[in-house]
N, CA and C atoms as a LAMMPS dump frame, in Angstrom:
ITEM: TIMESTEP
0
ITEM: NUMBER OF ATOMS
627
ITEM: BOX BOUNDS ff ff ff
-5.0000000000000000e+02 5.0000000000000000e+02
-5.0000000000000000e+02 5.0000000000000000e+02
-5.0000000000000000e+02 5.0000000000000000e+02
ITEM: ATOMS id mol type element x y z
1 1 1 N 0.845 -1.19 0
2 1 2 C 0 0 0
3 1 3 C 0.881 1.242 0
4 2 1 N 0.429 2.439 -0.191
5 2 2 C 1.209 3.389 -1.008
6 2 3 C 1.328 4.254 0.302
7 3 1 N 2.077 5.693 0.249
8 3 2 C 1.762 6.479 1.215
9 3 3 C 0.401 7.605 0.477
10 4 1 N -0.203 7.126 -0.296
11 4 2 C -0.993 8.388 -0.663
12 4 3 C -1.922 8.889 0.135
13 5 1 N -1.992 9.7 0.932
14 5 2 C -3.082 10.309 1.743
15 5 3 C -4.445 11.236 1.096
16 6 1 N -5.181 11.128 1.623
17 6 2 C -6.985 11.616 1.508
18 6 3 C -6.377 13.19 2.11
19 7 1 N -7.98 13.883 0.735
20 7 2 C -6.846 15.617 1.13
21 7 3 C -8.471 15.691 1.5
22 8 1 N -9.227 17.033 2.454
23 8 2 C -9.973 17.446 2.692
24 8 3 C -10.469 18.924 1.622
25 9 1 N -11.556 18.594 0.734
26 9 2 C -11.615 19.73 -0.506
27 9 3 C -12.389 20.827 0.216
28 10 1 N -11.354 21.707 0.21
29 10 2 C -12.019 23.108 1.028
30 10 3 C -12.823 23.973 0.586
31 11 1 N -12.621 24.01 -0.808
32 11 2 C -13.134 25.265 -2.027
33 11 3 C -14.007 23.995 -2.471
34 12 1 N -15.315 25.052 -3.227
35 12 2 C -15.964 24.846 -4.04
36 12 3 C -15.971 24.533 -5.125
37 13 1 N -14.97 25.392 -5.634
38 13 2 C -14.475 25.247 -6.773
39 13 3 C -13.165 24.686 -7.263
40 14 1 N -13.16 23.505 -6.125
41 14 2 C -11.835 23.01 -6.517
42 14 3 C -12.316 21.504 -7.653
43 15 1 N -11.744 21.852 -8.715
44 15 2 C -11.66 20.916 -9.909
45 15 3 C -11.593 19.212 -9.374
46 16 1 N -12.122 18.227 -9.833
47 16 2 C -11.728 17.183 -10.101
48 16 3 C -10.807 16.682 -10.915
49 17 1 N -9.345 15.958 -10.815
50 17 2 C -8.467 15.836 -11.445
51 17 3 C -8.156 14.296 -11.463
52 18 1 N -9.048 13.164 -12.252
53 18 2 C -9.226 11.881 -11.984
54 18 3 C -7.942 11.72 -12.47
55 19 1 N -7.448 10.031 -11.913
56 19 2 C -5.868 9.854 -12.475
57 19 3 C -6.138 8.122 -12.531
58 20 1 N -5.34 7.265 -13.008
59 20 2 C -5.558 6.065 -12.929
60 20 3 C -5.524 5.146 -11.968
61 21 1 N -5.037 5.674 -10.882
62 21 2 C -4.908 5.098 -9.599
63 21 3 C -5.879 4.461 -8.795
64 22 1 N -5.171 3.588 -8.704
65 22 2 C -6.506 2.64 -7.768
66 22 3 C -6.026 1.639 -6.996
67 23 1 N -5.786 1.658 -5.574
68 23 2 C -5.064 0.74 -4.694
69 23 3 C -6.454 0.017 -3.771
70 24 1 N -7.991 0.408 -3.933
71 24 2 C -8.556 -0.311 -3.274
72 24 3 C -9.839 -0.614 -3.711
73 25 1 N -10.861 -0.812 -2.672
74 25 2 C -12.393 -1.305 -3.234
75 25 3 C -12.777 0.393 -2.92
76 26 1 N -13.914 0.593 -3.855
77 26 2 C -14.846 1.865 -3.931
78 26 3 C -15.141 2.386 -1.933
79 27 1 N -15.352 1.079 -1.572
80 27 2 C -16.078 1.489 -0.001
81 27 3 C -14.097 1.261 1.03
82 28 1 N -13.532 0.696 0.35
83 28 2 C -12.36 0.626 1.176
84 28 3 C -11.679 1.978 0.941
85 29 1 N -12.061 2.386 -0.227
86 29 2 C -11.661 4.181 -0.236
87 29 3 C -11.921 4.823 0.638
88 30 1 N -13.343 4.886 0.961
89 30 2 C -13.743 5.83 1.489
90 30 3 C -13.315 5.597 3.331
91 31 1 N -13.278 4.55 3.639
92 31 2 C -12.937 4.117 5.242
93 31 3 C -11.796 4.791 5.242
94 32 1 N -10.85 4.369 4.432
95 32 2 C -9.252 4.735 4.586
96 32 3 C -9.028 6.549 4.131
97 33 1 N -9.707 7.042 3.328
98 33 2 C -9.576 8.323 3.512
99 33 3 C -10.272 9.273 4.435
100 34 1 N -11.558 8.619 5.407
101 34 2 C -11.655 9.507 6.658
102 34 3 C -11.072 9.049 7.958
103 35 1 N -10.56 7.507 7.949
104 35 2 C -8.941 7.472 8.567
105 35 3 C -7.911 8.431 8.788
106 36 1 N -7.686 8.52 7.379
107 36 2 C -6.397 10.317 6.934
108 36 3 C -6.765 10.615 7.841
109 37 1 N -8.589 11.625 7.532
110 37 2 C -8.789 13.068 8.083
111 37 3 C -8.467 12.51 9.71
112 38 1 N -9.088 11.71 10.063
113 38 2 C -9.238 11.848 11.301
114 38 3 C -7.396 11.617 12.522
115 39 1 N -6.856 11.316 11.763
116 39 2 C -5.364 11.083 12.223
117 39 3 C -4.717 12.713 12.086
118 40 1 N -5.235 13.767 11.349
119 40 2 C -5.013 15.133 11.234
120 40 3 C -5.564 16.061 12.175
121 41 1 N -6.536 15.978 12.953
122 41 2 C -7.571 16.487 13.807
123 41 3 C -6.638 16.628 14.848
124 42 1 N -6.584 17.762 15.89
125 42 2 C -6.416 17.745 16.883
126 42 3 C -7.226 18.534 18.089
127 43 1 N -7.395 18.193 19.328
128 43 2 C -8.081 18.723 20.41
129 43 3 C -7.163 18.499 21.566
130 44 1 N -7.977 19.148 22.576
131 44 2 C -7.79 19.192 23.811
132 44 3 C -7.84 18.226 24.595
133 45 1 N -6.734 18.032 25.918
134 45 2 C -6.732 17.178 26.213
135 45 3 C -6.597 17.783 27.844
136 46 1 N -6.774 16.717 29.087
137 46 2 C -6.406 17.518 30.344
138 46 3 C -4.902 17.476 30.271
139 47 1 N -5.061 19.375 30.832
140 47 2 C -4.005 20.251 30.888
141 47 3 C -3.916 21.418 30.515
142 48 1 N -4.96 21.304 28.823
143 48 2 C -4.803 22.45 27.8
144 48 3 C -3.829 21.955 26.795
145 49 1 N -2.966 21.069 27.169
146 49 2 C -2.461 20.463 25.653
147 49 3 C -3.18 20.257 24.29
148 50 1 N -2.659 20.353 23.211
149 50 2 C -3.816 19.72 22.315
150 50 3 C -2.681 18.304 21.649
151 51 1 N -3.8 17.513 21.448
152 51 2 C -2.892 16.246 20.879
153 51 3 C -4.168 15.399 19.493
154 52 1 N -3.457 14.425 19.474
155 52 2 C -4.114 13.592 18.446
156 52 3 C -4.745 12.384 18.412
157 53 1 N -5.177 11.646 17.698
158 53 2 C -5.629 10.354 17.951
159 53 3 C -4.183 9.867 18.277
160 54 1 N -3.961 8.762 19.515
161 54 2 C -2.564 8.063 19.297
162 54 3 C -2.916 7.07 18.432
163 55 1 N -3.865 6.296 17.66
164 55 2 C -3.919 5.026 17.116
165 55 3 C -5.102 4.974 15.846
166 56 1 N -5.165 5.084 15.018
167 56 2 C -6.844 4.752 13.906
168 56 3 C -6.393 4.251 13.157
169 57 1 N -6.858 3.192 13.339
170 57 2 C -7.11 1.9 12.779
171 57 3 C -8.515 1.578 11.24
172 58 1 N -8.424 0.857 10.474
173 58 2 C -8.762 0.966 9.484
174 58 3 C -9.757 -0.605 9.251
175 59 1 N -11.202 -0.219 9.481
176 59 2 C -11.765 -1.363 9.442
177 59 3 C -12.277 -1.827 10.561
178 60 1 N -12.98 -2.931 10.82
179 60 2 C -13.576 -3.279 12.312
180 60 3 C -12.193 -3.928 13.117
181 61 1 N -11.967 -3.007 14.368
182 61 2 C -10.78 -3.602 15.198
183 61 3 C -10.931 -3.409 16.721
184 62 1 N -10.748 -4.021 17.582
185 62 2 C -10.764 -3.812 18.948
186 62 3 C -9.67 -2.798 19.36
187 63 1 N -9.328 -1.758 19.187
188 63 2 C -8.11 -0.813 19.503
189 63 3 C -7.73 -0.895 21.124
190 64 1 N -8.788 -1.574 22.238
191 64 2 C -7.841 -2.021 23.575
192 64 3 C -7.032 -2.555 23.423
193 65 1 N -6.281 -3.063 22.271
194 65 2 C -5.427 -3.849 22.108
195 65 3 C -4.087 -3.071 22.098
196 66 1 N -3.941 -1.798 21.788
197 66 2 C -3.014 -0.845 21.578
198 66 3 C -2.576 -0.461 22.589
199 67 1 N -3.75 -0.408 23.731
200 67 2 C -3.057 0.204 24.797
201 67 3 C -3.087 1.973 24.843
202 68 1 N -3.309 2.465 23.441
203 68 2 C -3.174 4.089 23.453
204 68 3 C -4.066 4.834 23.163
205 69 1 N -4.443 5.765 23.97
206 69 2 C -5.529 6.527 24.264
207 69 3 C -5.414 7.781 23.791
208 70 1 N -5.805 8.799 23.45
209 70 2 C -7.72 8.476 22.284
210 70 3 C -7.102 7.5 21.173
211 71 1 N -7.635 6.432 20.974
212 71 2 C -8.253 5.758 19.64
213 71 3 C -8.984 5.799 19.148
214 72 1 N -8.989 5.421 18.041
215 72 2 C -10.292 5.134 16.932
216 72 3 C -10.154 4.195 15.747
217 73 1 N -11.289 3.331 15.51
218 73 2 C -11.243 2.923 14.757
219 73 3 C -12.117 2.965 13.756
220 74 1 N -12.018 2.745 12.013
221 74 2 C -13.36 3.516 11.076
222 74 3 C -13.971 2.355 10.415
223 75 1 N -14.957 1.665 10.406
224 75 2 C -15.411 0.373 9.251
225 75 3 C -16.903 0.781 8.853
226 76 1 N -16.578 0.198 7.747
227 76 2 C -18.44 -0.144 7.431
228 76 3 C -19.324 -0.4 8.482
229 77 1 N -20.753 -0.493 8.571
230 77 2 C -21.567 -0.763 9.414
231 77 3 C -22.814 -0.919 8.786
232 78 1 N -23.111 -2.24 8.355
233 78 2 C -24.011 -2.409 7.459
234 78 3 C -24.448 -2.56 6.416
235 79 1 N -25.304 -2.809 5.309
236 79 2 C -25.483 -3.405 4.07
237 79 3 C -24.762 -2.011 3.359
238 80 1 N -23.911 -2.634 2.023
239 80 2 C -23.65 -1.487 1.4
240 80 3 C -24.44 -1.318 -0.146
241 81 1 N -25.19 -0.294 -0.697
242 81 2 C -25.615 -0.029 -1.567
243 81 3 C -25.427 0.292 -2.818
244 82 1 N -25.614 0.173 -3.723
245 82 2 C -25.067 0.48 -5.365
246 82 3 C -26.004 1.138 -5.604
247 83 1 N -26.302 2.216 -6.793
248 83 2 C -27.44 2.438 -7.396
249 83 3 C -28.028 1.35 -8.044
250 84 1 N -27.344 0.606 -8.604
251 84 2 C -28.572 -0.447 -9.366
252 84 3 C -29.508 -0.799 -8.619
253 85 1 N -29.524 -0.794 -7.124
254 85 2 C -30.438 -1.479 -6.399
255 85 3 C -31.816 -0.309 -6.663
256 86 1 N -31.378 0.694 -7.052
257 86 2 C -32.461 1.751 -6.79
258 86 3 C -32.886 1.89 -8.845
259 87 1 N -32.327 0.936 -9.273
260 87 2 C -32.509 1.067 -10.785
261 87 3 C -32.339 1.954 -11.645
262 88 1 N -31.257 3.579 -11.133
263 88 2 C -30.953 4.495 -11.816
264 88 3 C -29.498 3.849 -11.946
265 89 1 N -28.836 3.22 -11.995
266 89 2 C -27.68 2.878 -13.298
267 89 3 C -27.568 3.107 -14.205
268 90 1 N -26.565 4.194 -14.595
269 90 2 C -26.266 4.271 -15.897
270 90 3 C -24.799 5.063 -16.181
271 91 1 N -24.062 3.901 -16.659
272 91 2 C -22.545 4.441 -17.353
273 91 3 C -22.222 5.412 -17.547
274 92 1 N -21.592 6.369 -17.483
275 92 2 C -20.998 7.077 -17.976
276 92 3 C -19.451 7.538 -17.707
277 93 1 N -18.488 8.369 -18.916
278 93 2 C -17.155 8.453 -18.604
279 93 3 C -17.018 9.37 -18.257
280 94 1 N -15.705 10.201 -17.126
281 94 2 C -15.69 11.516 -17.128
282 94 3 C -14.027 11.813 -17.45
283 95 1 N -13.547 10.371 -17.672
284 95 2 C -11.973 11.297 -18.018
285 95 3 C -11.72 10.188 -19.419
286 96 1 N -10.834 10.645 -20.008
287 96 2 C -10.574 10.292 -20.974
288 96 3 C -8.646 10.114 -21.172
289 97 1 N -8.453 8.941 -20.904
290 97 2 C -6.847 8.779 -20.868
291 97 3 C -6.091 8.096 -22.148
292 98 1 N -5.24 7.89 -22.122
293 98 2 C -4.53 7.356 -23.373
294 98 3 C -4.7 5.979 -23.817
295 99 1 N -4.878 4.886 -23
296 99 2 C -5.295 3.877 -22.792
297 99 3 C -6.75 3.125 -22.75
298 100 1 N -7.603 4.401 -22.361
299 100 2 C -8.999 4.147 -22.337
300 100 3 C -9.588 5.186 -21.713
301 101 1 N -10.665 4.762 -20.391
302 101 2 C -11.48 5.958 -19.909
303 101 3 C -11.664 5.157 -18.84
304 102 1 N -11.939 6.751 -18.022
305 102 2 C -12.567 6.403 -16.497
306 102 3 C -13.718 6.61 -16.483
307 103 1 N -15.052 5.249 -16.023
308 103 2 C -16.108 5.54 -16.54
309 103 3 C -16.834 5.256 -14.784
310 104 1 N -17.841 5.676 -14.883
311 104 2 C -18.559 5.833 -13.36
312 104 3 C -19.974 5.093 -13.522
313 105 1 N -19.611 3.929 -12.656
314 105 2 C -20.96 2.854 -12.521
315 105 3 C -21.954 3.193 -11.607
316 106 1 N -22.108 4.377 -11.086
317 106 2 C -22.956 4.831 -10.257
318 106 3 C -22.516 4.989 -8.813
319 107 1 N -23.246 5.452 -7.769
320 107 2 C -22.613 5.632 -6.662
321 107 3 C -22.98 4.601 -5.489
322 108 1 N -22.582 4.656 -4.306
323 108 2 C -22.388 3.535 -3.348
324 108 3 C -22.314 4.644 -2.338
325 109 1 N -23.426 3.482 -1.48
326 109 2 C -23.758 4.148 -0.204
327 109 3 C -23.806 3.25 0.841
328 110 1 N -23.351 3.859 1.703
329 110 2 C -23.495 2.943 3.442
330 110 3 C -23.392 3.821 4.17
331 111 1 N -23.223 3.565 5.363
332 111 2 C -23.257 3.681 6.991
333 111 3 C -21.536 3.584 7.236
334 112 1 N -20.866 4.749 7.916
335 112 2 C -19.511 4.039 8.533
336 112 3 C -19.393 4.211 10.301
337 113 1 N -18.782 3.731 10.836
338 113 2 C -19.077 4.191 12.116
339 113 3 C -17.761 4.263 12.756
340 114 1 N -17.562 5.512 13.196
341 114 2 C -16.177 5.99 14.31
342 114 3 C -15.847 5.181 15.476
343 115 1 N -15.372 3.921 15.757
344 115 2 C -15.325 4.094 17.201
345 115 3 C -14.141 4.515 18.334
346 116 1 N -14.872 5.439 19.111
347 116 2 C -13.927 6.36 19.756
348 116 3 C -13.225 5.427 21.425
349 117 1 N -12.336 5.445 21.249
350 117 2 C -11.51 4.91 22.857
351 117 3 C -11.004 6.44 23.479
352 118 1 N -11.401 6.681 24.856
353 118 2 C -10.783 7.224 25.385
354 118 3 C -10.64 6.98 27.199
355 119 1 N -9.693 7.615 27.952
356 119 2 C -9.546 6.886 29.322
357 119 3 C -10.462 7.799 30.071
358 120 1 N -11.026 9.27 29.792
359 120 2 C -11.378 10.081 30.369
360 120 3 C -12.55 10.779 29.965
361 121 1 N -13.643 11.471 31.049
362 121 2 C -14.995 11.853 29.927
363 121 3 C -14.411 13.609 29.651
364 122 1 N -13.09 13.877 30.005
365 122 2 C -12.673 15.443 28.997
366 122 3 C -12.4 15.101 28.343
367 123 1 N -11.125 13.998 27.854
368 123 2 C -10.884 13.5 26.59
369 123 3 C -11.93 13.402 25.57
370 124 1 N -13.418 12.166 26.122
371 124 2 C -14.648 11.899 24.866
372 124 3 C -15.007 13.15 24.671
373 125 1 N -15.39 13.929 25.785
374 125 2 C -16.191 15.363 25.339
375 125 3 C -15.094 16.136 24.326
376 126 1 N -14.329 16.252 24.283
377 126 2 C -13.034 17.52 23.778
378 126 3 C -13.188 16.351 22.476
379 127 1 N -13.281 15.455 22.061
380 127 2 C -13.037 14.339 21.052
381 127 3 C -14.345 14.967 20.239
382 128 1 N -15.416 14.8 21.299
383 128 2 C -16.653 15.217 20.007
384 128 3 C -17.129 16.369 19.604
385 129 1 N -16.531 17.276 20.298
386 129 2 C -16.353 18.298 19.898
387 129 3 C -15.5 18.921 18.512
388 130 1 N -14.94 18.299 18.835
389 130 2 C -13.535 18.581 17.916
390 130 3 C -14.381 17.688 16.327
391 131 1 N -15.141 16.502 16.675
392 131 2 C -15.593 15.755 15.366
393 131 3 C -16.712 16.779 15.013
394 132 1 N -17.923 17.128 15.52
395 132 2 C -18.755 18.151 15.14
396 132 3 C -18.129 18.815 14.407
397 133 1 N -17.181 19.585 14.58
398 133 2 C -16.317 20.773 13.714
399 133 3 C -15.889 20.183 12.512
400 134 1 N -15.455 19.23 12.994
401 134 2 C -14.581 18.691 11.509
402 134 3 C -15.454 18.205 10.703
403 135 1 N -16.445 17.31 11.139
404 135 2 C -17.061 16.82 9.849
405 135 3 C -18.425 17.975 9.807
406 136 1 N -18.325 19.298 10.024
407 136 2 C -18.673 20.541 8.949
408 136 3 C -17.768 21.4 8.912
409 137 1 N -17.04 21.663 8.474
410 137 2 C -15.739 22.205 7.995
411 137 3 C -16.298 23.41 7.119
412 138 1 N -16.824 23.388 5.895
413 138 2 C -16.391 24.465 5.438
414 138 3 C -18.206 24.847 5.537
415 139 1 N -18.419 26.044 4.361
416 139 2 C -19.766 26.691 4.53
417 139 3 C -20.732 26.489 3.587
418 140 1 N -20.356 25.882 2.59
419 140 2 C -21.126 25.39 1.265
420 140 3 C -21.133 24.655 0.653
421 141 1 N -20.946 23.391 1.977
422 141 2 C -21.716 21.86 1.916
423 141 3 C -22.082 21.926 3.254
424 142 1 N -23.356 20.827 3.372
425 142 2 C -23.56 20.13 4.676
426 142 3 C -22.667 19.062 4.801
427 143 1 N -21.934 19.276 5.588
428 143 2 C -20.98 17.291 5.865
429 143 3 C -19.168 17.746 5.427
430 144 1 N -18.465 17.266 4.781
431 144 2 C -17.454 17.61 3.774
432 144 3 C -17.236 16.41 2.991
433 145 1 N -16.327 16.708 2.008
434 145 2 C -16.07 15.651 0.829
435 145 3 C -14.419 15.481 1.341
436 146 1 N -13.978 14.375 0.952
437 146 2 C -12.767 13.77 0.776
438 146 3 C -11.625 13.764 -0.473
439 147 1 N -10.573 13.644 -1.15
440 147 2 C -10.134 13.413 -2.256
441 147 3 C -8.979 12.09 -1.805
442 148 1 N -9.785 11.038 -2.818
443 148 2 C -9.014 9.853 -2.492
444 148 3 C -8.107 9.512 -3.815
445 149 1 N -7.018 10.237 -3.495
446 149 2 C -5.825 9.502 -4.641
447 149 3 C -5.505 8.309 -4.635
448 150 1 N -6.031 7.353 -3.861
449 150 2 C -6.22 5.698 -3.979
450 150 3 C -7.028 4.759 -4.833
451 151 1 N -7.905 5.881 -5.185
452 151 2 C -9.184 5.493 -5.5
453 151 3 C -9.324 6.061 -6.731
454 152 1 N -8.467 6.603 -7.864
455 152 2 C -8.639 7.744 -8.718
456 152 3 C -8.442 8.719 -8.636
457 153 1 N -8.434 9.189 -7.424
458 153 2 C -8.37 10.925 -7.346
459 153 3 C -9.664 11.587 -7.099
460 154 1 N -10.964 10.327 -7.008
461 154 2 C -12.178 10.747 -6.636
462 154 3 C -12.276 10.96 -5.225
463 155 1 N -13.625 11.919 -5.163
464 155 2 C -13.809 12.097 -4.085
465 155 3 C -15.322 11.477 -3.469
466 156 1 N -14.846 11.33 -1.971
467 156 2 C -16.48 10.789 -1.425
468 156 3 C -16.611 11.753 -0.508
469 157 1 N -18.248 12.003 -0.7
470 157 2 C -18.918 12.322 0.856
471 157 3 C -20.152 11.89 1.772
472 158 1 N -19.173 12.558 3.512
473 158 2 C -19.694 12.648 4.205
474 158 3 C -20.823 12.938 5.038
475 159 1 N -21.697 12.669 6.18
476 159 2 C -22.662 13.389 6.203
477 159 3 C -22.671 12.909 8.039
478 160 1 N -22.625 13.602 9.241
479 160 2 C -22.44 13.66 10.491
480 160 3 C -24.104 12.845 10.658
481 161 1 N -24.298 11.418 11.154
482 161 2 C -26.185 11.356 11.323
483 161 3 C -26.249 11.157 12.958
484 162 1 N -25.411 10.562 13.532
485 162 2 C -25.88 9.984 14.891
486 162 3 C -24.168 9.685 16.133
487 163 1 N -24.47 10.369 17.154
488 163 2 C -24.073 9.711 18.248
489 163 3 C -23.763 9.109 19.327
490 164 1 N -23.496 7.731 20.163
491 164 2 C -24.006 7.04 20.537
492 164 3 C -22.89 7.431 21.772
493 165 1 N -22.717 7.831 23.141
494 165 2 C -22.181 7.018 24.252
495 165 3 C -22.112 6.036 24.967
496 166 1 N -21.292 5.076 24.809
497 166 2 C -21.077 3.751 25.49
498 166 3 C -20.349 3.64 26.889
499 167 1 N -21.434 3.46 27.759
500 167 2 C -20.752 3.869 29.169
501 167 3 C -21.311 1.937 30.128
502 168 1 N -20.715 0.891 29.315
503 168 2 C -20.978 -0.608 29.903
504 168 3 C -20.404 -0.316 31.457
505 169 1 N -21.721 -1.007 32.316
506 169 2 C -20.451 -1.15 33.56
507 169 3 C -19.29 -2 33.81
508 170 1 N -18.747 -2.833 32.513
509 170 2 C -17.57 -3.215 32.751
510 170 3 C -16.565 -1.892 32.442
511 171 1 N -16.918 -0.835 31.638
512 171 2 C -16.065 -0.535 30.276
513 171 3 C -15.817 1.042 31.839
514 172 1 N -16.861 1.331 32.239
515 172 2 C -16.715 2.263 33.348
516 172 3 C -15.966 1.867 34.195
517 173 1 N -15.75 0.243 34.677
518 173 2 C -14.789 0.122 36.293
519 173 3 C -13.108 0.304 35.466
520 174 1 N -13.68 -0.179 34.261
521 174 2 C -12.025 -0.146 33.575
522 174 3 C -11.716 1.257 33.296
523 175 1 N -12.273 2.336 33.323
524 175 2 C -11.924 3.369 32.912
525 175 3 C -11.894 3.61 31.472
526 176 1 N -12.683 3.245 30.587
527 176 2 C -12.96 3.198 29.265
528 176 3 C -13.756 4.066 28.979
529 177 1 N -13.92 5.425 28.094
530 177 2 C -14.821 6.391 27.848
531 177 3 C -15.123 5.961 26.289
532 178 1 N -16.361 5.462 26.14
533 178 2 C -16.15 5.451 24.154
534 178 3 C -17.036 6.101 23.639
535 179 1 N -17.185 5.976 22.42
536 179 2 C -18.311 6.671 21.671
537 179 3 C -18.557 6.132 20.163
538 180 1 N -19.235 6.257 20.055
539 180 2 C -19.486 5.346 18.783
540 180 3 C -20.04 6.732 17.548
541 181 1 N -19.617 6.682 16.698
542 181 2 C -20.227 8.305 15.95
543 181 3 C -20.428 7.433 14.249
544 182 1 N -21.648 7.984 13.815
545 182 2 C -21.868 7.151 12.705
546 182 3 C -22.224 8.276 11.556
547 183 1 N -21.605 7.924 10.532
548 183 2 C -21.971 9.119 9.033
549 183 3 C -22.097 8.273 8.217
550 184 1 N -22.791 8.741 7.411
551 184 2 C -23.293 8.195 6.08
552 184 3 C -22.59 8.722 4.96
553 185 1 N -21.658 7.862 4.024
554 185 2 C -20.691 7.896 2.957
555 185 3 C -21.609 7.869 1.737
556 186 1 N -21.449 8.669 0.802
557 186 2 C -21.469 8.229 -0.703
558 186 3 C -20.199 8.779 -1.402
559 187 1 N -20.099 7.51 -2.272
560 187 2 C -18.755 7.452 -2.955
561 187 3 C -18.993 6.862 -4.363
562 188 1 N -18.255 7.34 -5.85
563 188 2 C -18.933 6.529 -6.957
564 188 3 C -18.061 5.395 -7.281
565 189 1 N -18.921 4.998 -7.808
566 189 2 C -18.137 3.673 -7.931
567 189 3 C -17.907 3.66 -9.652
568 190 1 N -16.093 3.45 -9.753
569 190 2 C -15.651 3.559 -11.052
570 190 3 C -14.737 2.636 -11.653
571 191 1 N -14.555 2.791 -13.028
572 191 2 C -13.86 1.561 -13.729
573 191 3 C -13.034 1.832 -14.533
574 192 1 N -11.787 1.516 -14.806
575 192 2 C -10.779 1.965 -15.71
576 192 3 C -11.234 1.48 -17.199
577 193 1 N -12.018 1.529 -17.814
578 193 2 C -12.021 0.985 -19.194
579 193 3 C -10.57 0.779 -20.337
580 194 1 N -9.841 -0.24 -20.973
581 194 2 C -8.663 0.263 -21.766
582 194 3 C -9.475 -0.058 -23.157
583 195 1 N -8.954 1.021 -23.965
584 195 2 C -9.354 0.638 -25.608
585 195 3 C -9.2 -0.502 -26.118
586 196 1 N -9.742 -1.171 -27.205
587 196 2 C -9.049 -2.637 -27.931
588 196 3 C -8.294 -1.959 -28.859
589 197 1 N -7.267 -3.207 -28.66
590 197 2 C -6.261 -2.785 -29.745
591 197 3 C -6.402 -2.623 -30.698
592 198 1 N -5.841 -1.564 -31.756
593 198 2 C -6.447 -1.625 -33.287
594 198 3 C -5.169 -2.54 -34.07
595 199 1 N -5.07 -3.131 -34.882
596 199 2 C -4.061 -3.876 -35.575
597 199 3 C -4.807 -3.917 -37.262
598 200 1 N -3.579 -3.354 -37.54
599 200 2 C -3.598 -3.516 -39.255
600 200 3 C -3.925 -4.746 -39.696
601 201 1 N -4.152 -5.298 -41.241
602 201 2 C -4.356 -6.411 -41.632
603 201 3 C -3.964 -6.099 -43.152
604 202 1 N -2.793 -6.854 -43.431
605 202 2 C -2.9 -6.469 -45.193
606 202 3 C -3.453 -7.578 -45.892
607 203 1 N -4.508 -7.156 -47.376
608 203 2 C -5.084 -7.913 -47.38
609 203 3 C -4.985 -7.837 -49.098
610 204 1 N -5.034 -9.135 -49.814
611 204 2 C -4.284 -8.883 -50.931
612 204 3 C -5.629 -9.361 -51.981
613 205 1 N -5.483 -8.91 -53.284
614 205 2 C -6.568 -9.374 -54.207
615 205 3 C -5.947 -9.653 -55.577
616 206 1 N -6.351 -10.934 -56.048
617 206 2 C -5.817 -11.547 -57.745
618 206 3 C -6.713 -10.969 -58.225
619 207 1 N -6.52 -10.145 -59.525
620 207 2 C -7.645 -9.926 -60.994
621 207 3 C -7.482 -10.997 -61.625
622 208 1 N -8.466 -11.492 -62.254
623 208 2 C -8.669 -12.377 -63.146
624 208 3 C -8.258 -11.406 -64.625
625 209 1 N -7.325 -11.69 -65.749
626 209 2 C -7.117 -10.683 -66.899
627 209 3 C -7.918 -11.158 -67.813
């Protein structure tokens, strides 16, 4: 896997610049590029320090396993959707490369869900705070979009729906603060098309005199 990181598109008017790249699945894009964002975020911590996630993890994972506090981990959560299911499918290309085209099979939708580790309830509070902000970032979208150079160079978005505090009385004697935070992804789902080869043929003819 590459170092390419997920950029957060600030402007409106920032262009789409598709490229051939593609290191994963349509929905494994999108997990791993609000991974990025969320490894970039920083808040408050007790003291007035500000710090970072120490650990985010990619996919469904138990992060007590790390030992390092705030964690998080990002996976799917639930059936994932295509448009065909909704019967508006329909092809189309939007880049055009030397080799062929990048053509877009429609978009894909699910559920992803944050889950937050922390040892302390300033840590969770200063944590969801800090996520409110981030996932509305700028002023002219609801939610924000992603740019996944893993994935093409496409982008998916976000949308903030629900969050859950998990306060088990095992997870309380242990000193475990979590939170569970869930958004709803759409991302399109695309295909490198390559041209067929063209190949000459010489082809010869007898006259009869």
């Amino acid at each position: 896997m590459s170092d390419l990181k997920a950029r957060l598109v600030e402007e409106a008017g920032d262009k789409l610049r598709p490229t051939q790249t593609r290191e994963v699945s349509s929905i494994r894009g999108a997990v791993r590029a609000l991974a990025d964002y969320l490894r970039t975020l920083t808040f408050p911590v007790d003291g007035g320090q500000h710090t970072r996630f120490s650990v985010v993890r990619e996919m469904k994972a138990e992060v007590e396993q790390d030992a390092k506090y705030p964690a998080a981990a990002v996976y799917p959560d639930g059936v994932i959707d295509y448009d065909a299911d909704t019967g508006s499918l329909e092809q189309y290309q939007i880049q055009q490369f030397r080799d062929g085209g990048l053509y877009i099979n429609g978009d894909v939708r699910t559920e992803l869900s944050v889950h937050v580790w922390t040892d302390a309830d300033f840590t969770r509070e200063n944590i969801l705070m800090c996520l409110e902000d981030a996932f509305n970032p700028v002023n002219w979208m609801t939610g924000f979009s992603l740019e996944m150079p893993f994935y093409y160079n496409l982008r998916a978005d976000y949308l903030l729906l629900r969050v859950q505090y998990e306060d088990a009385p095992d997870d309380v004697q242990r000193r475990y603060r979590k939170l569970m935070v869930t958004v709803r992804v759409t991302c399109p789902c695309a295909q490198h098309m390559t041209l067929p080869e063209l190949r000459a043929y010489a082809q010869s003819r007898v006259e009869e005199s």
